[in-house]
C-alpha positions in Angstrom: 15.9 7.6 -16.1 17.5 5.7 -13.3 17.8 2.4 -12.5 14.7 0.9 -9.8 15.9 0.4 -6.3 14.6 -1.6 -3.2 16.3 -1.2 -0.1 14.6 -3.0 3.2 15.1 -0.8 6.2 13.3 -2.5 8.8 10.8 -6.1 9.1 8.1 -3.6 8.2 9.0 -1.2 6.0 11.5 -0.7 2.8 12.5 2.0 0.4 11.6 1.9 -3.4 13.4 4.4 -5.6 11.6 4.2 -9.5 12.7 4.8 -12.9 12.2 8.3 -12.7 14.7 8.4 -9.2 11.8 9.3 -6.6 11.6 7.7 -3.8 8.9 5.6 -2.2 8.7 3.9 1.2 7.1 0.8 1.2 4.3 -0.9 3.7 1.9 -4.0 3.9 -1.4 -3.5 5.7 -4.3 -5.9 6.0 -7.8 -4.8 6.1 -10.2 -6.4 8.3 -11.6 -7.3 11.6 -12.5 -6.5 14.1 -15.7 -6.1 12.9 -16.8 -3.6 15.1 -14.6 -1.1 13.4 -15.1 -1.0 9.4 -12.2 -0.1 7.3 -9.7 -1.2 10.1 -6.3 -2.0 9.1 -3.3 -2.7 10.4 0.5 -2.8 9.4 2.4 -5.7 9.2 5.8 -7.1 8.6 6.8 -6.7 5.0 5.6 -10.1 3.0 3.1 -10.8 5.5 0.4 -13.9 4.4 -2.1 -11.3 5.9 -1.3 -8.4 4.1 -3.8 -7.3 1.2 -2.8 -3.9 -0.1 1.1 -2.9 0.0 1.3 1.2 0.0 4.0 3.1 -1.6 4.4 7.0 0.4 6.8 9.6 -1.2 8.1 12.5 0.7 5.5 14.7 -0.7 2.7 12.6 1.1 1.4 11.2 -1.7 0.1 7.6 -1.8 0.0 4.8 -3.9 -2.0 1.2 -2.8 -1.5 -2.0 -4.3 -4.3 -4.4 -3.8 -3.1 -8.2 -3.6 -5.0 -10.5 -5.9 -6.5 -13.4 -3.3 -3.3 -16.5 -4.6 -0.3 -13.6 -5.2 3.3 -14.0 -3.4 3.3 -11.0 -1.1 7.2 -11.3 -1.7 9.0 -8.0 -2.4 11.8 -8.8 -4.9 12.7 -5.2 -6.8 11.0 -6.8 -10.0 7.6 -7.5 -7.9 7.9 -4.0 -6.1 8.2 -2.2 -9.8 5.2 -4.4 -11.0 3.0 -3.2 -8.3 4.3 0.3 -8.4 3.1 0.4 -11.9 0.2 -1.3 -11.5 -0.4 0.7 -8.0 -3.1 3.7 -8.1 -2.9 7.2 -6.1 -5.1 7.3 -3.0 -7.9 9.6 -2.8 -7.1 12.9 -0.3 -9.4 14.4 1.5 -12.2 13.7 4.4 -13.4 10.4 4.7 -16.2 9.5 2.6 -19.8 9.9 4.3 -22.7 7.6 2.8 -26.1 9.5 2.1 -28.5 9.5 4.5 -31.9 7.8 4.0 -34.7 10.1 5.3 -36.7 8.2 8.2 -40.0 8.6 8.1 
């Protein structure tokens, strides 16, 4: 077990290393209009009012999203980042999802 890191590299993006020493780069994105384009998001600066789900990306690819609640700080402290890293869940891989189709007739 190591001791969590947070490292900010940039306005938009940090470094998170967890208790288990894997590390974890860190982005906010908001999701939203226009709304012409469902499931648009962009990035934003790290502790962005706008941003509602903060990702965490290892060097493996895998990813982790966690989803602001609506009157949360979007700080990132290191005891904030480990919080939402815990509470965080792995993104689905794969193609995008495609609704069912209704039969016309």
């Amino acid at each position: 077990m190591t001791t969590p890191r947070l490292e900010r590299l940039a306005a938009d993006r940090a470094d998170f290393t967890d208790s288990t020493g894997e590390c974890w780069r860190v982005h906010d994105r908001a999701f939203g209009p226009p709304l012409a384009r469902p499931g648009y998001r962009r990035r934003l600066a790290l502790e962005s009012q706008g941003t509602n789900t903060r990702y965490f990306v290892n060097a493996k690819g895998e990813r982790r999203a966690y989803s602001f609640k609506r009157t949360e700080s979007r700080r990132l402290t290191l005891d904030d980042c480990a919080r939402q890293f815990s509470e965080s869940g792995y993104c689905w891989k794969g193609p995008p999802f495609i609704p069912p189709t209704h039969p016309t007739g």
